[in-house]
N, C-alpha and C positions, 0 to 999 in steps of 0.2 A: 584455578584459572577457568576463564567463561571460555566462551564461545568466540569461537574466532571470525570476524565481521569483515569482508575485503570485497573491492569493487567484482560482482557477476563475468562473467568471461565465456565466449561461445558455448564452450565445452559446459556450463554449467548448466546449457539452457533445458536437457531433459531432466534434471533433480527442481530445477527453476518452477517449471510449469508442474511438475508431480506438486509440489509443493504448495502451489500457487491456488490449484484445483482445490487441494484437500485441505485448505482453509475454507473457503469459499464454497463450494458447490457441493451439491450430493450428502449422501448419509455422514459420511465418514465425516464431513465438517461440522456436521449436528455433534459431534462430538468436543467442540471446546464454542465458545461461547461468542464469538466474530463472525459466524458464519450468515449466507446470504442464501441458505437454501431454501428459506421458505416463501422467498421474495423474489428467487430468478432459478429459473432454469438453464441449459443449456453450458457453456464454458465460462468463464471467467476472462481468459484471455488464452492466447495460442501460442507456439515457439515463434511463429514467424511475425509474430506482435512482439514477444522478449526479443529477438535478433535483431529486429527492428532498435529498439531501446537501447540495446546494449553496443550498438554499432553508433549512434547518433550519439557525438559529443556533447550536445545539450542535454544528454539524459546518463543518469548510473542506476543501477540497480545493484543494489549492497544486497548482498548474500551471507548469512551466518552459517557456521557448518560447528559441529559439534561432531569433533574428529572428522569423518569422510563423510556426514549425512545433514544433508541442507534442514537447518529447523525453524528458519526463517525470512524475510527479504522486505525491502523497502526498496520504492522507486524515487529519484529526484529526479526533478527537470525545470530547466530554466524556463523562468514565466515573465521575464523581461523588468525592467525597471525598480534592479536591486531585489526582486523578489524570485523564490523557487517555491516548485510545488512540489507536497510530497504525494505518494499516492501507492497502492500496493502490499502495503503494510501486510504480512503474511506471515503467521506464526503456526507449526503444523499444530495442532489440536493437543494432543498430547504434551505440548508444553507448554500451552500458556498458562498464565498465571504465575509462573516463574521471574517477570521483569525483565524479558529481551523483546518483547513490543515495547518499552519504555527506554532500552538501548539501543534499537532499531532508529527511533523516533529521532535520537541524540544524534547518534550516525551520522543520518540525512542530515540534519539541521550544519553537524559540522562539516559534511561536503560539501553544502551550499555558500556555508560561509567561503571555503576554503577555494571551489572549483567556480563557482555563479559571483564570487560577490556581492550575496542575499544579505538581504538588512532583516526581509521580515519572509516567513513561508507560512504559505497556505494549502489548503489541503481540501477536498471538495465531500462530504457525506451523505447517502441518502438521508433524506430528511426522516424517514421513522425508523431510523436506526438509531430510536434516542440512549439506550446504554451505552454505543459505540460514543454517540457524540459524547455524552457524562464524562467519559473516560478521557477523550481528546481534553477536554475542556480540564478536567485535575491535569493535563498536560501543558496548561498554561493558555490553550488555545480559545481565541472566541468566535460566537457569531457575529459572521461582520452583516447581515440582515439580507444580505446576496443571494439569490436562489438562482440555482440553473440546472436546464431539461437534461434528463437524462435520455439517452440515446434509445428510444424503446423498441426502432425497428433496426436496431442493428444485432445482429445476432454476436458478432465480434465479443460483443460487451453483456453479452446472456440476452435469455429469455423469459423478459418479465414476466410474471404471474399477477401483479396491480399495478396500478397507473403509481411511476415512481416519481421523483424528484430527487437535488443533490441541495445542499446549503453548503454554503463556504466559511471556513473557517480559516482563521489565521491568527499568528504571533509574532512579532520581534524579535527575531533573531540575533540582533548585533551585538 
């Protein structure tokens, strides 16, 4: 039996953001292979950015726990006209490679069908995070030729280290 994947809830929001970090930021993320630490400083995101999320019925954050200890999370949220985005995607270090970003991903896709009405979801990537993209893309996902800024003077969303971008990616969900 995997991992047990069910909609984020208040109470989860400080394994949420432990989690969240130690994909993303800092040494400890340098430790599995998603990591965004040599490209931004600063946090990732904050509880009261998850509380945010997790209170707003346009949005879910799916939570994996593997017995009592969060090992992963995906965010959705409705982006209007049959479509949802996904975004957050967080597996701690030490377990990827295992195929629960690959169940993470399914997750989402079946929330949206199931809670949004999503025909097709998208999802937003820095643009030189091309292993990351590689990997979306064996996930079925394309580029749809879309680019958009990422937020450089907001500290909410880190602290870039070079001038970034995001590319949009998306698939059919139905």
């Amino acid at each position: 039996m995997g991992p047990v994947i069910r909609p984020a809830t208040p109470a989860d929001i400080p394994a949420l953001h432990m989690l969240v970090e130690s994909a993303f930021r800092g040494d400890r993320a340098r430790g599995g292979w998603t990591h965004e630490a040599d490209l931004l400083g600063g946090q990732r995101t904050d509880p009261a950015a998850l509380a945010e999320a997790i209170a707003d019925p346009d949005h879910a954050i799916l939570i994996a726990f593997d017995g009592d200890v969060a090992i992963g999370c995906v965010e959705v949220k409705r982006a209007g006209s049959g479509r949802s985005a996904l975004g957050l995607l967080s597996v701690r270090p030490d377990r990827q490679a295992e195929g629960l970003g690959r169940r993470l991903v399914a997750a989402a896709e079946d929330h949206a069908r199931a809670h949004h009405g999503a025909t097709r979801m998208e999802m937003t990537v820095i643009a030189t995070r091309a292993e990351l993209i590689a990997w979306y893309e064996r996930q079925g996902y394309c580029r749809t030729g879309e680019t958009r800024p990422f937020p450089m003077d907001d500290p909410r969303f880190g602290l870039p280290r070079v001038p970034l971008s995001f590319i949009v990616l998306d698939r059919s969900i139905a």
